[in-house]
C-alpha positions as CSV (number, residue, x, y, z in Angstrom):
1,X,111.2,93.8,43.3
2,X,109.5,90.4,44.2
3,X,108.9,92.1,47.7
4,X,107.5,95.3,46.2
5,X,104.8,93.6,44.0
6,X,103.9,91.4,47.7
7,X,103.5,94.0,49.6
8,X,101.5,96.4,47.1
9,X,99.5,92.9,47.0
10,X,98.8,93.0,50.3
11,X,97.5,96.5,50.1
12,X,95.4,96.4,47.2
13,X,93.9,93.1,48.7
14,X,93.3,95.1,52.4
15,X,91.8,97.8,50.9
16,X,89.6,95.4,48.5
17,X,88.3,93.8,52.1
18,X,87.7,97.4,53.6
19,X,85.6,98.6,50.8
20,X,83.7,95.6,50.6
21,X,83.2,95.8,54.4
22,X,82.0,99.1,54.0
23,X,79.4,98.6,51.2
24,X,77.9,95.3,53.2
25,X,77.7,98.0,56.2
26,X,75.2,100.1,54.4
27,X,73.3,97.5,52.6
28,X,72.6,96.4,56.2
29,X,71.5,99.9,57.1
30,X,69.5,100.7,53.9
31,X,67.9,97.3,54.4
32,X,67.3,98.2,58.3
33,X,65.1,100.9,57.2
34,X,63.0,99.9,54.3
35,X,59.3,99.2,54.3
36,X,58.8,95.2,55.0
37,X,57.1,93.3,53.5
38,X,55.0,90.7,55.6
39,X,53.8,87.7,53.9
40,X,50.8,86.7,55.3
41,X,48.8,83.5,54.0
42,X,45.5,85.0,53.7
43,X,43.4,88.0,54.7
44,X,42.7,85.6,58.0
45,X,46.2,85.3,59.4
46,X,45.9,89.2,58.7
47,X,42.6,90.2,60.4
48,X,43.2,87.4,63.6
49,X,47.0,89.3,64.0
50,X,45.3,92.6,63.8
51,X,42.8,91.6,66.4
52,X,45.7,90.3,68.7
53,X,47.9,93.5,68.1
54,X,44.6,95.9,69.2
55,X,44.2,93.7,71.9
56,X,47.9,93.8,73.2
57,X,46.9,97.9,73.1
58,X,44.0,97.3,75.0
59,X,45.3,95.8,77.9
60,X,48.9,97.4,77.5
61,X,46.7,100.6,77.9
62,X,44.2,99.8,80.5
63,X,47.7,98.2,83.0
64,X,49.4,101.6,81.7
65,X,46.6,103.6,83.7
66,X,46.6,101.3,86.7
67,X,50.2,101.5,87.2
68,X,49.8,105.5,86.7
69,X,49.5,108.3,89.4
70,X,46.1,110.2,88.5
71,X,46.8,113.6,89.8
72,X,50.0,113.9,88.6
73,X,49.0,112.8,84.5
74,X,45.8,114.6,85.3
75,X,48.3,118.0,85.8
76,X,50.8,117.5,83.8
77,X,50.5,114.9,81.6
78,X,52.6,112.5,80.5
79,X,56.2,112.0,81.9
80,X,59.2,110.4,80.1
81,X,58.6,107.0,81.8
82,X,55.2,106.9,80.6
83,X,55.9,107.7,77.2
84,X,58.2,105.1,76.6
85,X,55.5,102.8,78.3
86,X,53.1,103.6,75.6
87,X,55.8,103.2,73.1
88,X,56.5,99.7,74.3
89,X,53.1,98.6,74.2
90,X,52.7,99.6,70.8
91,X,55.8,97.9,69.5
92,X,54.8,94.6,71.4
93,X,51.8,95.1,69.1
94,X,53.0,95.9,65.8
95,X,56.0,93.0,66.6
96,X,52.6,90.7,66.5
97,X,51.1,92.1,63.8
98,X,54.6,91.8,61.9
99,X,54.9,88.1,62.9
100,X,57.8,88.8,64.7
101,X,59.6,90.4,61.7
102,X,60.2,94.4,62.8
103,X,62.6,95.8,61.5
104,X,64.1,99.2,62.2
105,X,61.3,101.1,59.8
106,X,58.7,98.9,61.9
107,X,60.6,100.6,65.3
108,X,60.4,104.2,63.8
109,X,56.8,103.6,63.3
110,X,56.0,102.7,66.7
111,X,58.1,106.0,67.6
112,X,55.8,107.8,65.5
113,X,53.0,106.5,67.0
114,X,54.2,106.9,70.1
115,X,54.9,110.9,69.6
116,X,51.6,110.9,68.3
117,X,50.1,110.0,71.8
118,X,52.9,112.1,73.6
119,X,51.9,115.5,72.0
120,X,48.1,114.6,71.6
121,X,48.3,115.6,75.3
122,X,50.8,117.9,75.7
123,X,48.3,119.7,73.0
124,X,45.6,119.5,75.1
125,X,47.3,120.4,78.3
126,X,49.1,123.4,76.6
127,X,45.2,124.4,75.9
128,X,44.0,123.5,79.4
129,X,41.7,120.8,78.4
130,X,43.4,118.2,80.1
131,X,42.3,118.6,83.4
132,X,38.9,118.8,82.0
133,X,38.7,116.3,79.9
134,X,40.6,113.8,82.3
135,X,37.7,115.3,85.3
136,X,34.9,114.2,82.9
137,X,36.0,111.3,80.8
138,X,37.5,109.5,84.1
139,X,39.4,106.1,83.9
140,X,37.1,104.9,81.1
141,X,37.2,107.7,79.0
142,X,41.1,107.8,79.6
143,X,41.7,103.9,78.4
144,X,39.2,104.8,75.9
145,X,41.1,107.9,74.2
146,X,44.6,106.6,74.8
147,X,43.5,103.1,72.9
148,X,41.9,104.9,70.0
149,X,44.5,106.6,69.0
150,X,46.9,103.1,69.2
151,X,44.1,101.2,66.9
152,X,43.4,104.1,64.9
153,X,46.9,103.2,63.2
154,X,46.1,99.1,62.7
155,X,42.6,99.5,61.9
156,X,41.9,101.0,58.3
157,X,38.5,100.7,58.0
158,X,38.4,103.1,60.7
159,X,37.6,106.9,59.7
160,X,38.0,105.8,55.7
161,X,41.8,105.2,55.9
162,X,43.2,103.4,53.6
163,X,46.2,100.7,54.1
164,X,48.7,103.2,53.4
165,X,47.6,105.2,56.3
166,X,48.2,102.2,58.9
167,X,50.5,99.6,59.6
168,X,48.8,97.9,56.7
169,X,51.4,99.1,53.9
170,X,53.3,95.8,55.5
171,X,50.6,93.2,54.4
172,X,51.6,91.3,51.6
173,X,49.7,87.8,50.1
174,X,51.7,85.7,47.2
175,X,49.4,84.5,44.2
176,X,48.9,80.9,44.0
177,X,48.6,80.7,40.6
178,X,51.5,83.4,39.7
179,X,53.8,83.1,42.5
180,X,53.8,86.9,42.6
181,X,53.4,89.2,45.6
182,X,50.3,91.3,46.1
183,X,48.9,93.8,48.5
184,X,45.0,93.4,48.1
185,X,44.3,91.7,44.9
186,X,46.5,90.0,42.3
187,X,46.2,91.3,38.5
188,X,47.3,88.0,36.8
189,X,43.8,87.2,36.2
190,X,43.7,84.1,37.7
């Protein structure tokens, strides 16, 4: 009997361990994918991070186009390799902007972003623009397009977006008088 109730001990306790294995498991993944939120200590740290993180595009965008071959983006557009290029430059940038705090929602973003780019041109090459627009705009106008569409997402002053429409749903200040978090302006009246 004394062996019965061990062993049934055992079990119960095993199978204790595997559930609570399990439910840490998915608290990892549910926190994986939720919506940060970056403290930042004032609207400074935000808007000199935001600078950094347009200028990462920038230059991530302008050594994208050197290290591309012209006719063959000017016919067909963007391959694989280059789309994940653009991708990685973007996530460099928003892993500034985050203060080094992505997290998988962060990631998906920067996929978003990046599919943003990726059928932005296969758009315009399905409507035979491309060629044109790539004849006429040049390198310039290339870099130029390309690296509006990347700061069009940190940037949301630009076109009347608000912060939920940018990477700016991650900005969070705490109060010094309430200790609370906020995302533009406290409401504890201080």
């Amino acid at each position: 009997m004394e062996r019965l109730a061990t062993t049934c001990q055992v079990l119960y306790d095993k199978d204790l361990l595997d559930k609570q294995k399990q439910i840490v498991k998915m608290k990892k993944e549910l926190n994986d994918n939720i919506l940060p939120k970056i403290i930042y200590e004032n609207m400074e740290e935000w808007e000199n991070l935001k600078t950094e993180a347009i200028k990462i595009c920038q230059e991530g965008v302008e050594g994208f186009l050197r290290n591309t071959e012209y006719p063959f983006m000017r016919d067909f557009g963007i391959n694989p390799g280059q789309h994940n290029d653009l991708g990685n430059i973007f996530l460099e940038a928003v892993t500034k902007i985050s203060k080094g705090q992505a997290n998988e929602w962060v990631s998906n973003y920067a996929v978003i972003v990046n599919l943003t780019i990726k059928n932005t041109i296969m758009t315009l090459l399905d409507m035979e623009v491309w060629e044109t627009l790539f004849d006429v705009w040049g390198w310039n106008g290339m870099k130029t397009f390309i690296s509006k569409i990347l700061i069009a997402f940190f940037d949301e002053e630009l076109h009347g977006m608000g912060p939920w429409d940018t990477i700016a749903v991650i900005r969070y200040f705490k109060c010094s008088s309430c200790n609370k978090l906020f995302d533009e302006v406290c409401d504890c009246n201080s």
